[in-house]
C-alpha positions as CSV (number, residue, x, y, z in Angstrom):
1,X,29.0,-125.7,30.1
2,X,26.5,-125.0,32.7
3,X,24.3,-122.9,32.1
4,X,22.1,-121.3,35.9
5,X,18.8,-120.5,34.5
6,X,16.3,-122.5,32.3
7,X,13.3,-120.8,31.0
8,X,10.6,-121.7,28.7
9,X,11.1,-120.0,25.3
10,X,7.2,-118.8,25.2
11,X,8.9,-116.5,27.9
12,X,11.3,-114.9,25.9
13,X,8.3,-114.9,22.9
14,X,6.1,-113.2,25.5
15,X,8.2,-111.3,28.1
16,X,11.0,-110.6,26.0
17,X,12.2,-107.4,28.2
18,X,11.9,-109.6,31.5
19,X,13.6,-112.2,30.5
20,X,16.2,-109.9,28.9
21,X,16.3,-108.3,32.6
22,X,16.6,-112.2,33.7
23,X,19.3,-112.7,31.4
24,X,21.7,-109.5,32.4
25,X,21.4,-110.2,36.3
26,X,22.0,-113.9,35.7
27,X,25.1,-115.1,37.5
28,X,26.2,-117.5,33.8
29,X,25.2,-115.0,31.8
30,X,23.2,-117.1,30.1
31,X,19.7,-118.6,29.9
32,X,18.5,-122.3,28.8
33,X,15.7,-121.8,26.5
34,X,13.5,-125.0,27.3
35,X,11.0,-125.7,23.8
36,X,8.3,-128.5,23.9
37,X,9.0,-129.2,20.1
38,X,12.5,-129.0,19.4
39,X,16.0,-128.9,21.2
40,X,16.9,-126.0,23.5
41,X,18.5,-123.3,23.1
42,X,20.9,-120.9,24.6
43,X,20.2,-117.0,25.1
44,X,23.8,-115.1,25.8
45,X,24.7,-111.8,24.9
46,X,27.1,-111.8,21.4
47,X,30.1,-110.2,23.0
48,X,29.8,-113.3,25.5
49,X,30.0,-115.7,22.4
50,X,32.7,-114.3,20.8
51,X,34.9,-113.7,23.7
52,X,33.9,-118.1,24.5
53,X,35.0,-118.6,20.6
54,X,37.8,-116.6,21.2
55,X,38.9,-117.8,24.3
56,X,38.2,-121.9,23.0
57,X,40.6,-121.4,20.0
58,X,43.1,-119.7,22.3
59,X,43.4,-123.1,24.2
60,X,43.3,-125.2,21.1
61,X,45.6,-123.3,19.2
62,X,48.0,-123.3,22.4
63,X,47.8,-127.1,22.8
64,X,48.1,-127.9,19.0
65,X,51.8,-125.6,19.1
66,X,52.7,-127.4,22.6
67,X,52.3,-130.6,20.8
68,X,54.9,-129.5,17.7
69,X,58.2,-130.1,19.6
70,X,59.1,-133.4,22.1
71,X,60.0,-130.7,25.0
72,X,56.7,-129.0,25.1
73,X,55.0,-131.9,24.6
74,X,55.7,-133.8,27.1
75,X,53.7,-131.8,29.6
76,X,50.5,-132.3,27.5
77,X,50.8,-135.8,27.1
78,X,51.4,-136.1,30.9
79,X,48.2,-134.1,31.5
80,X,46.0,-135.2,28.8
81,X,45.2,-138.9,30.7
82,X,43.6,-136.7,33.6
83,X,41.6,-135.4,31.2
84,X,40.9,-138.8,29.3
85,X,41.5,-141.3,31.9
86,X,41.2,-144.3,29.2
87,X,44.4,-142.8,27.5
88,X,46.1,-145.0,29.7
89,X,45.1,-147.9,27.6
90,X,46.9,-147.0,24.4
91,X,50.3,-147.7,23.8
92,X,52.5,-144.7,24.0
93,X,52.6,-144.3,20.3
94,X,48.5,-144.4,19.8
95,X,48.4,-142.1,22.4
96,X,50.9,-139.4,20.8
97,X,48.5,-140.3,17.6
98,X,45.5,-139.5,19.5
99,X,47.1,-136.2,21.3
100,X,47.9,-134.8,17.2
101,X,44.3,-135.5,16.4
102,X,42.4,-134.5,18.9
103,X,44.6,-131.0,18.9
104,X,44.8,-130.6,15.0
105,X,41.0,-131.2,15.0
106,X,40.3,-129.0,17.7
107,X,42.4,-126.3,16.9
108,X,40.7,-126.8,12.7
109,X,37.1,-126.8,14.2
110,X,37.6,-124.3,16.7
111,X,38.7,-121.8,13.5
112,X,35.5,-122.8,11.9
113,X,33.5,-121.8,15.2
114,X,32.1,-125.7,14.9
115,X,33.1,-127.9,17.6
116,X,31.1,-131.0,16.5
117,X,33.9,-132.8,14.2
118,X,35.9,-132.8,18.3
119,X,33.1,-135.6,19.2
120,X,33.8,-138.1,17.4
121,X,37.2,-137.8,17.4
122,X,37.3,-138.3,21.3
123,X,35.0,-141.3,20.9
124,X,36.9,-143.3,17.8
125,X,39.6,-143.0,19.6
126,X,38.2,-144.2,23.0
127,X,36.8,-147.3,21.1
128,X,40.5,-147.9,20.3
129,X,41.4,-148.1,23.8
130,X,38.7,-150.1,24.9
131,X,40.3,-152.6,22.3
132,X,43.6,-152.5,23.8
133,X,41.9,-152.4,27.5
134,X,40.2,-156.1,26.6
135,X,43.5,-158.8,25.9
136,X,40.6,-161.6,24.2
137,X,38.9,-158.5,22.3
138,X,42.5,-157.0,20.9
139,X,43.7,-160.7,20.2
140,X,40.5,-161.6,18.1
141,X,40.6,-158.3,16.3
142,X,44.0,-158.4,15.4
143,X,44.4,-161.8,14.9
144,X,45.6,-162.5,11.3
145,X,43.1,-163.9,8.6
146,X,42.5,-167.5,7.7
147,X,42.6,-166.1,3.9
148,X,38.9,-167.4,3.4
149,X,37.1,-165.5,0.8
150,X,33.4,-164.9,1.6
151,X,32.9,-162.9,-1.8
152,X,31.9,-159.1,-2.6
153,X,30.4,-156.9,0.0
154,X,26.9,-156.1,-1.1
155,X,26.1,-152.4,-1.2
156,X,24.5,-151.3,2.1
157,X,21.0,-150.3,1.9
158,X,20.0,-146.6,2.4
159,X,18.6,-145.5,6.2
160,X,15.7,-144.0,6.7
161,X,16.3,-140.7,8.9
């Protein structure tokens, strides 16, 4: 997403009508919100969201039904290494694997209105193919055990955050 315009939020706090003005005859429509003690924001009208939302679970609801049969499939497993070059790592079968999750989770989140759980979905999955990219890092993790037993796993301790 880009986004034109970035403004400091004291603007909006004390010029609200300009920077309503600013937003309107802004060519994205939208306005970065810039604050010195905490992450930015994003001013856009409502009917703008909505119609994104909208439009976003169009797309992912569209590739998740493509994905249901092998003929329309094919197309969006053709296309989707563009989009993820490091597809072409995984064997075909990860990478059909990959194509259901990353559509079933897109399509779930993109119901919810909550794109975050698409993230790390992307990213597990381009770990994986930086396994299979690597021939000494695939052999050593798949490589069967010796059957040693180095005892119970102690608990892990709680992070500070």
């Amino acid at each position: 997403m880009s986004i034109a315009e970035e403004i400091p939020f004291s603007q909006l706090i004390q010029h609200s009508r300009e920077t309503l003005a600013r937003l309107e005859k802004s060519q994205s429509r939208q306005l970065r919100l810039v604050r010195r003690d905490g992450e930015d924001l994003v001013l856009e009208s409502a009917k703008r969201a909505e119609a994104d939302s909208q439009a976003l679970l169009t797309a992912a609801r569209l590739i998740s039904e493509m994905l249901r049969s092998n003929e329309t499939a094919a197309p969006v497993l053709k296309v989707l290494p563009i989009v993820f070059p490091w597809m072409r790592f995984l064997p075909d079968t990860a990478a059909q694997e990959f194509a259901a999750e990353f559509a079933g989770t897109a399509r779930a989140a993109a119901e919810m209105g909550n794109m975050a759980p698409v993230g790390p979905v992307i990213e597990a999955w381009r770990a994986t193919a930086e396994v299979y990219a690597d021939p000494s890092l695939h052999k050593a993790l798949t490589a069967p055990l010796d059957g040693t037993d180095y005892g119970p796993v102690p608990e892990p301790e709680a992070c500070a955050g």
